[in-house]
C-alpha positions in Angstrom: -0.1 -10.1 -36.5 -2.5 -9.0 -33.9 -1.3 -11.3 -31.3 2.2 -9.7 -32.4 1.0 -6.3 -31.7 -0.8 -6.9 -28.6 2.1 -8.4 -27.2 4.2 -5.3 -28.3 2.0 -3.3 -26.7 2.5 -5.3 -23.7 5.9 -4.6 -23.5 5.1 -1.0 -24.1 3.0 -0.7 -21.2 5.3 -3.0 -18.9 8.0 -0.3 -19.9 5.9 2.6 -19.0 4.5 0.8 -15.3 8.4 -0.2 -13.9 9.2 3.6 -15.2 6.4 5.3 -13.4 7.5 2.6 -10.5 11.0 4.2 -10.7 10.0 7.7 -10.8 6.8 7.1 -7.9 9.2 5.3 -5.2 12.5 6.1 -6.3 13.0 8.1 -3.8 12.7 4.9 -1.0 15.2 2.9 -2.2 18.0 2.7 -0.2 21.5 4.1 -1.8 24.9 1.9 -1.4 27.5 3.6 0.1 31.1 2.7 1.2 31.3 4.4 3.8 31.3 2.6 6.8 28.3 3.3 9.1 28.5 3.7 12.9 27.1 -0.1 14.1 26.2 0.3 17.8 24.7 -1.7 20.4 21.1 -2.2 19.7 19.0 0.7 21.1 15.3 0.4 22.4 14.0 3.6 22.0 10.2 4.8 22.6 8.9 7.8 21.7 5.7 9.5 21.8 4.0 12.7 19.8 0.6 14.6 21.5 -2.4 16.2 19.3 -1.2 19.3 20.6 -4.9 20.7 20.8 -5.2 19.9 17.0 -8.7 18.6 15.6 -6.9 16.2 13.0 -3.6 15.3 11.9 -1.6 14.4 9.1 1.6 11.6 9.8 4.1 10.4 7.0 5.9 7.1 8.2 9.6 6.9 6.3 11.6 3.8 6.9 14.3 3.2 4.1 15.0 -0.6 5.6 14.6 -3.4 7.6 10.6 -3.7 9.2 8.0 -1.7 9.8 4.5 -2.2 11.8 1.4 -0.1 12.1 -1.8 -0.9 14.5 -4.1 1.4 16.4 -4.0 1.8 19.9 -6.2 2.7 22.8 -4.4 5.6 25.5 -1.7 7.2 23.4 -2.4 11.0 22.4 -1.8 11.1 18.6 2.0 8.5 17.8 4.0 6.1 20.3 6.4 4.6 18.5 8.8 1.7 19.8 12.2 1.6 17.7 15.0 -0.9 17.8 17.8 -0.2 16.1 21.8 -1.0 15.9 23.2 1.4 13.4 23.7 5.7 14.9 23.0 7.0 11.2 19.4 5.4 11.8 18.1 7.1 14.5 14.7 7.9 13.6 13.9 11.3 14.0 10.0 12.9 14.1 9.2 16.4 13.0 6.1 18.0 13.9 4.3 21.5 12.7 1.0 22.9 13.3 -1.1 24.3 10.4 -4.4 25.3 11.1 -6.0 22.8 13.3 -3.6 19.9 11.9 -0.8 18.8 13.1 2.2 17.4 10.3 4.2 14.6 11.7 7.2 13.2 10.0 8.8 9.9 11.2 12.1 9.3 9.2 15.0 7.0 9.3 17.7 9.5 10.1 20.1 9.6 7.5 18.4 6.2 6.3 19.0 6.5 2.7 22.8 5.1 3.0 23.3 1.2 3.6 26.5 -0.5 3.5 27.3 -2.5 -0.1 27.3 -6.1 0.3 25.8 -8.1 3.1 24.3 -6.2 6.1 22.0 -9.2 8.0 23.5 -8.3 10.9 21.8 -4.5 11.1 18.6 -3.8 12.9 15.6 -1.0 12.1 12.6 -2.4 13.2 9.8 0.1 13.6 6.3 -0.9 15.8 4.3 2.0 15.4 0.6 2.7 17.2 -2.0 5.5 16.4 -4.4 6.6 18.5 -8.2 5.8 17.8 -10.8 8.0 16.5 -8.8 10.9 15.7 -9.5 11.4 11.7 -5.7 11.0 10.2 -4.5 11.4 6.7 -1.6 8.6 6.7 1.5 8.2 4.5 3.4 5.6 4.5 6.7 5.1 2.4 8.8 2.0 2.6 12.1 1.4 1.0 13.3 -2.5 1.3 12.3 -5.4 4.2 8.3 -5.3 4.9 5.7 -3.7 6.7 2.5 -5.1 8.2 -0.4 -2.4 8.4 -3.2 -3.4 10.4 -5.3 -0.2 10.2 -8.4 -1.7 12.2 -10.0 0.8 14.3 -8.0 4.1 12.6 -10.3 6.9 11.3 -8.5 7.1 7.9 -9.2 10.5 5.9 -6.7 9.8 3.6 -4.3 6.8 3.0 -0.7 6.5 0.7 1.4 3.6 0.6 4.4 3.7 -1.4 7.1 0.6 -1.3 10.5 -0.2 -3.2 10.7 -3.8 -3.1 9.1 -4.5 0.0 6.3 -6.5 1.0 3.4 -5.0 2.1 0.2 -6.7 4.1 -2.3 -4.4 4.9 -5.7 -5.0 6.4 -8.9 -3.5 7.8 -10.8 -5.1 10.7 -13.6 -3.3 10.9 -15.1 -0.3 8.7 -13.3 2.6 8.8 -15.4 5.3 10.5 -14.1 8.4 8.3 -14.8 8.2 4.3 -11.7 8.1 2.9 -11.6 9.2 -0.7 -8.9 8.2 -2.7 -6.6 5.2 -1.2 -3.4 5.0 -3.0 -1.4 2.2 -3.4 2.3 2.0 -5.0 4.7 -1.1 -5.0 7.9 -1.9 -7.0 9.6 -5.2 -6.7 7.3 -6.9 -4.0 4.7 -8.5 -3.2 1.4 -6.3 -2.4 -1.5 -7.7 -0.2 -4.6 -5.8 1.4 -7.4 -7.6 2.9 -10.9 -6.3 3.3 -10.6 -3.3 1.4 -14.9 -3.0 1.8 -14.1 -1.8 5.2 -11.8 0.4 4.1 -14.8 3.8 3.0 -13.0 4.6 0.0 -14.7 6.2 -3.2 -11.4 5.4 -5.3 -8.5 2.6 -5.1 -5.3 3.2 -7.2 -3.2 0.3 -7.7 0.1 0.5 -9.3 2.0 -2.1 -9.2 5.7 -2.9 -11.1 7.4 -6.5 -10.8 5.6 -7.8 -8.0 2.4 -9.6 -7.0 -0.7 -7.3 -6.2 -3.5 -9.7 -3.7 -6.4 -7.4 -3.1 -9.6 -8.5 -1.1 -12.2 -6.8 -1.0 -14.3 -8.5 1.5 -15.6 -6.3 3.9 -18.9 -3.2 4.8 -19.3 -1.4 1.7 -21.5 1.9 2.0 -21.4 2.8 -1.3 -20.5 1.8 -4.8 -16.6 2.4 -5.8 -14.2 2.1 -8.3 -10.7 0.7 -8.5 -7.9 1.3 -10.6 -5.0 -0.9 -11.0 -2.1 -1.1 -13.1 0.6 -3.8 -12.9 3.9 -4.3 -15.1 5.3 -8.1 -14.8 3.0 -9.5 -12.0 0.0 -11.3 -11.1 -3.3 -9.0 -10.3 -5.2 -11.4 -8.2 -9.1 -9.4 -7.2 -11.1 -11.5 -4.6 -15.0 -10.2 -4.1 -17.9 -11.1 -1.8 -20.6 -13.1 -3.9 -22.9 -10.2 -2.6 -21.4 -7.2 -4.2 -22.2 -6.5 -7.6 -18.6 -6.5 -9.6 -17.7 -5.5 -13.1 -14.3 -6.0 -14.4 -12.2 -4.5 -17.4 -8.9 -5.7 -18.1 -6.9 -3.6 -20.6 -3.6 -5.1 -22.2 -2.4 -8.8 -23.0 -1.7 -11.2 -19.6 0.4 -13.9 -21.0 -1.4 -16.8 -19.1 -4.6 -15.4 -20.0 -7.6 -14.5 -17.4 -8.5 -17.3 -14.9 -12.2 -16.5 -13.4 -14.0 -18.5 -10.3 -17.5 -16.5 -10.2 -17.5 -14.4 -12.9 -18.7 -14.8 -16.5 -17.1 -13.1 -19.7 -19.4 -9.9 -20.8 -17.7 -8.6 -23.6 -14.3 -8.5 -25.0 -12.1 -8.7 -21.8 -15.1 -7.3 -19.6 -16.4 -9.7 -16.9 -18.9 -9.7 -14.4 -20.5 -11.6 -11.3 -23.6 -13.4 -10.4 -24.8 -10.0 -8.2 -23.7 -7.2 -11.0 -26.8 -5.5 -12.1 -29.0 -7.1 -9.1 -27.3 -5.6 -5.9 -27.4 -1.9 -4.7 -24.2 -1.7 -4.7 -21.9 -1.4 -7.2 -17.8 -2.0 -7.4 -16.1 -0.9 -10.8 -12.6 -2.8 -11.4 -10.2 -1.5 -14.2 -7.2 -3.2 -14.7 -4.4 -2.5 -17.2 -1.5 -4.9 -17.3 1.6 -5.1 -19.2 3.1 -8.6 -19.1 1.3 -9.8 -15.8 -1.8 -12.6 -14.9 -4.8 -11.8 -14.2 -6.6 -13.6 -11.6 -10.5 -12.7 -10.8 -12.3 -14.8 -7.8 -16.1 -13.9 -6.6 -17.4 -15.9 -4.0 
């Protein structure tokens, strides 16, 4: 009976992730229409936002399709962004507004939500987007279907979304991020979700939710200070990687049908495990993880 009942509650909380999936990124995935769209010679297209005298600024990325890249840069002003593209209704378009010493910035995919039913290999969005360095940025980025690459080496993040459809996300951080950056927020439907060195990364607070898809999440990398993670995952594999060095405790909530597999750690409790450096090094990372129907996979080395 119990394993009856923790396997209903699985279900439960499977329903209740791919819901909160639906409701969270919805909105970024691309709507079939039949009308046609205008398909046009491919178009190169560069363009550029300045600070404007602002101290900080705040840019929302919104690409409904096709591939998207972010990287810092050295010698931009605030945005240069290099677009390709071979459908008119995608034109991206960027609004701006000043509030206070911040400047908004909005980068969307023109009409973006409408895509032709059936095959549609043959249309082109492809996105390379580069931030300037050392201006502290609050950054959103919300991706519909294709992938995105995020190499956010060298940004000073204050504040960091990422919400994806059924995309595939890679995201990374070089070096330490030079701003703390609070709460780092991480959505992903249908596909598969990877971030590398997440301890150079500043945050106080990770929150993974993840629906169908696989969720990969290093977090090798210059911790200054104990943190805590959060992650949530309907149908797919959690897979946590740690430095041997970083003291590690990890709760995992709900019934993973293939079980828990463990390199490093050692069970604790019921469903609580730990590494070789919890309790011993100054620092302190706090996993929770609440799955539906998913695997768990924990790795310390």
């Amino acid at each position: 009976m119990s394993t009856l009942a923790g396997r209903s509650r699985g279900l439960r909380l499977y329903t209740l992730f791919l819901f909160l999936v639906v409701v969270l990124s919805g909105c970024m995935v691309p709507i079939p229409t039949i009308q046609p769209l205008t398909q046009i010679e491919p178009v190169d297209e560069v363009q550029t936002v300045d600070l404007g005298g602002a101290a900080r600024a705040d840019v929302r990325l919104r690409m409904l399709l096709r591939s998207m890249s972010v990287s810092a840069a050295d010698g931009i002003p605030l945005l240069r962004g290099r677009f390709r593209y071979n459908v008119a209704e995608w034109a991206p378009n960027i609004v701006q507004e000043m509030k206070d010493t911040t400047l908004h910035v909005t980068v969307g995919q023109g009409l973006g939500s409408q895509i032709p039913l059936g095959e549609h290999a043959d249309l082109q969005n492809a996105w390379d987007v580069e931030l300037a360095r050392g201006i502290p940025l609050d950054l959103t980025a919300d991706i519909g279907t294709g992938e995105a690459r995020l190499d956010l080496t060298g940004l000073s993040l204050t504040g960091l979304t990422v919400t994806s459809g059924s995309s595939d996300v890679s995201l990374s951080f070089g070096v330490r991020n030079p701003q703390p950056l609070g709460t780092l927020r991480l959505t992903s439907g249908a596909g598969k979700l990877v971030a590398s060195s997440l301890g150079n990364a500043n945050f106080d607070q990770l929150s993974v939710l993840g629906g169908a898809g696989s969720v990969d999440l290093d977090f090798s990398g210059d911790f200054q200070r104990s943190a805590v993670a959060d992650v949530k995952s309907g149908a797919g594999r959690v897979t946590v990687r740690v430095p041997g060095g970083l003291g590690v405790r990890v709760t995992v909530a709900g019934t993973p049908v293939t079980g828990i597999d463990t390199l490093g750690f050692e069970e604790q409790g019921d469903k609580v495990y730990v590494n070789a450096a919890y309790g011993v090094a100054p620092l302190t990372l706090s996993v929770k993880i609440t799955t539906g129907v998913g695997a768990v996979s924990l790795v310390s080395q």
